[in-house]
N, C-alpha and C positions, 0 to 999 in steps of 0.2 A: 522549286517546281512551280510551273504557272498552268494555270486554266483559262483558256480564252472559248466563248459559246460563239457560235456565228448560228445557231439557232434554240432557243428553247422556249416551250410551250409546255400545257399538259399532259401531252401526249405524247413528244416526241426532242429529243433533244441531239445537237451536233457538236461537238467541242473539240478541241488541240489542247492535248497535256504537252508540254515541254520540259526538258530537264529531266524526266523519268527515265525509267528500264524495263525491257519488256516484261521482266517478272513484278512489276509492280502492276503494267500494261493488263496483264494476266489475270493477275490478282482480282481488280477494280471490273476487271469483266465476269469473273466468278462470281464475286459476293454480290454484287445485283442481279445474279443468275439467283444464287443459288441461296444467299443469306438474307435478302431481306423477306421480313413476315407477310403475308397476306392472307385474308380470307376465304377461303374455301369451304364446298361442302364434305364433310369424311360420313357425317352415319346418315341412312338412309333409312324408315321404317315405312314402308310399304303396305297401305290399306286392302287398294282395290286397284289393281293394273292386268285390264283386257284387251289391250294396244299388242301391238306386231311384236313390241321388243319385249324383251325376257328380262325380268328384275334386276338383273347384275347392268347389263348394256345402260337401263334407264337410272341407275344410279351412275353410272359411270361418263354419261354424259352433264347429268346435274352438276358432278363434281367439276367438269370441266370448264359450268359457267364463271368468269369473273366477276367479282363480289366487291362494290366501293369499301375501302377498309381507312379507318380511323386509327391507328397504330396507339396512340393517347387511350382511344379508349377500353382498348381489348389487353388483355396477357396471355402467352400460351396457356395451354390446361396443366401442361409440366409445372411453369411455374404460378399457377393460381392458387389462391385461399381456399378452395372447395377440392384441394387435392386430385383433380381429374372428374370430378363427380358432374361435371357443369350448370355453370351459370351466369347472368347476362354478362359477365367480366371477362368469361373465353368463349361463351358460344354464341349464335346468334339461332334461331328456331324459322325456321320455313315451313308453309303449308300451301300445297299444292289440291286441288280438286277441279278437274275436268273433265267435260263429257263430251264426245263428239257427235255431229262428224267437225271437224275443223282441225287445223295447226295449234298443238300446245308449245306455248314459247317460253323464255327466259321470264315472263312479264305478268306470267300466271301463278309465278311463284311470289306470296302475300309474305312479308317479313313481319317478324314481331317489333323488330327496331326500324321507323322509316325511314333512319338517316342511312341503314345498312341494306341497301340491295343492289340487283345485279345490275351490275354499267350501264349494259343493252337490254331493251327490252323483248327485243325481235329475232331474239339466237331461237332458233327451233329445234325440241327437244325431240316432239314425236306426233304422228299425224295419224289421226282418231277420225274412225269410220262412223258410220248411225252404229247405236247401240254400245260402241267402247268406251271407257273411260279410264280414268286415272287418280287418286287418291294417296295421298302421301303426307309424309311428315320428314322433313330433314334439317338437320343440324350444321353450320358450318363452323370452325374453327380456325386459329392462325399456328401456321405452321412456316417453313419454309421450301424451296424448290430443292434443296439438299435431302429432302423426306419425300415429294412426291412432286414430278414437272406440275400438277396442277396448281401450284401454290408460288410458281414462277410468277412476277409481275413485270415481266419484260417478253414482249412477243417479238423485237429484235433487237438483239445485244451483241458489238462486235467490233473492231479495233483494225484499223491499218498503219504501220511505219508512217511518217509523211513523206511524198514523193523529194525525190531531187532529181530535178533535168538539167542534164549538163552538155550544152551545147560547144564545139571545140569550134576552134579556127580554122579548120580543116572544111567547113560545111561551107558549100558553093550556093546555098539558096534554091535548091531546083523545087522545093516544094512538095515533096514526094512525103513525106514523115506529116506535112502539115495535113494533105488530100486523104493518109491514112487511119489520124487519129480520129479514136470513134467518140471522143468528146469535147473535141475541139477548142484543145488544151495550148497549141499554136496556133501561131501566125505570123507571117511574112510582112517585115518593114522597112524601108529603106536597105531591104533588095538584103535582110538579115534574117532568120530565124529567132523569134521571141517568144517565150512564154506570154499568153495574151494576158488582159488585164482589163476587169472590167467592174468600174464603180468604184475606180482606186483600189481594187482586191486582184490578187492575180489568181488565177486559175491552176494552179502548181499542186496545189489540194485536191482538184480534180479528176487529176491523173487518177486510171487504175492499176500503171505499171504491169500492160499488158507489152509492152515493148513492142510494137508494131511499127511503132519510129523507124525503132532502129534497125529492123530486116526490110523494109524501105529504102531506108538508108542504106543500106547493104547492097539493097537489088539496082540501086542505083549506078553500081558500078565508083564508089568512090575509094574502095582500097579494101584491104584488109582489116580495118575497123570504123567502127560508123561514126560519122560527126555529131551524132547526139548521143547522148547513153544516160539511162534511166536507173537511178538507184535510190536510196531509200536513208534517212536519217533515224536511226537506232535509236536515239532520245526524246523524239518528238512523236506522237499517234495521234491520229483523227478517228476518234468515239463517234458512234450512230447510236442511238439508246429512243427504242419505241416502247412505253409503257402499255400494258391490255388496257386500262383503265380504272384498275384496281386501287392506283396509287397518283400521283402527280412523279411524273420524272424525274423532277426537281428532286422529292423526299427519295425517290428511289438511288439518287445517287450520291444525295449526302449522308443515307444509313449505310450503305453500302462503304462511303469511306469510313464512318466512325466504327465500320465491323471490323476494317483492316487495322486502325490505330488502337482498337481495344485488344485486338488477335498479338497485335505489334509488341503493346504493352506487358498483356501475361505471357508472352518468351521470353520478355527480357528480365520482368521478375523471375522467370522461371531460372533464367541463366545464371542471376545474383545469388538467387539462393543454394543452386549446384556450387557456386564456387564460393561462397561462405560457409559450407560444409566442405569442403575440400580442404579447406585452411583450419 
């Protein structure tokens, strides 16, 4: 199996697995859904809120902020030393107090750990008139996107086949497939139809296998089947992976693979030990 990136940063990353299956395909896009940990806020204690929104709404936006997470440094509350009771090792403590009139943001929330707060500072929580405020105290904890979408660390996670265009002998050049594509994935050369190519990279990747080619091609009047056709290589995906900013991409998708090889691992002890009790 190989991994090739044709883009990764903080925040965002592109990649081609080769060699795989969609059920692995699958897999690698679940567990960085849904299994890697991140920070989040869960308990909310509410001093003083005279704003529009009603206690439940304003904790349930809080929880929605993105939180920089340290995985090294935190453990869930499940498996911590203080048995659920928390402290700095699963939780992190926020306090919040504002008075209006003005926007309370992301950026009003004061952490007890500096290195732990939220991404952005400028998410708006709730918009305070003269005389309203807001007073609070909340907790956040690490959990995963398997317990609650707020604890997801990927705001887009998703997978395609990679394209295959296959162009036959049959195609006359009229150009009709090239004038069609809406990403301008062809091009016409020495009076031939080619997948384009640019910066020695081809554009084959590009595709979105809307097939638009090939009802072109079609309308073209060249027969009963069209000289190009669009299908898809079952072993190869092209990964899009956008971090909230909870996490670096990078960690988000090599926890995500070590969740698969650990998951991988207890079946297969699982399986030795069914069948050495068998015998």
């Amino acid at each position: 199996m190989d991994l090739v990136f044709s883009r990764l940063d903080d925040s965002v990353a592109r990649f081609t697995i080769s060699g795989a299956t969609p059920a692995f395909a699958n897999a690698l896009r679940r567990s960085m859904i849904g299994e890697v940990p991140t920070l989040a806020i869960e308990d909310v204690r509410i001093y003083d809120n005279t704003s529009v929104l009603f206690d439940e709404i304003l904790a349930h936006r809080l929880g929605l902020v993105p939180i920089k997470t340290d995985l090294s440094q935190f453990v869930p509350r499940s498996k911590c030393t203080c048995e659920g009771v928390g402290c700095p090792q699963c939780t992190v403590t926020f306090t919040l107090s504002v008075e209006g009139p003005g926007m309370v943001t992301s950026g009003d929330l004061i952490s007890m750990d500096p290195c732990t707060v939220p991404v952005h500072k400028t998410i708006p929580i709730v918009k305070l008139w003269e005389g309203q405020k807001v007073v609070l105290e909340a907790t956040a904890e690490l959990n995963t996107g398997l317990e609650h979408a707020k604890w997801q660390p990927t705001l887009a996670c998703g997978y395609k086949e990679f394209p295959v265009i296959t162009i036959h002998d049959s195609c006359d050049a009229c150009g009709k497939c090239v004038a069609e594509c809406p990403r301008d994935v062809l091009e016409i050369s020495d009076n031939i139809v080619h997948v384009r190519v640019v910066n020695g990279e081809s554009k084959e990747k590009d595709c979105s296998m809307c097939r638009l080619c090939e009802t072109a091609c079609m309308n073209s009047g060249i027969g009963e089947n069209p000289a190009i056709t669009i299908g898809a290589d079952s072993t190869k995906f092209i990964f899009v992976v956008e971090s909230d900013g909870s996490l670096p991409v990078k960690e988000i998708i090599e926890r995500a693979l070590l969740h698969i090889k650990s998951r991988s691992t207890d079946l297969t002890d699982a399986l030795q030990d069914i069948s050495t009790e068998g015998l």
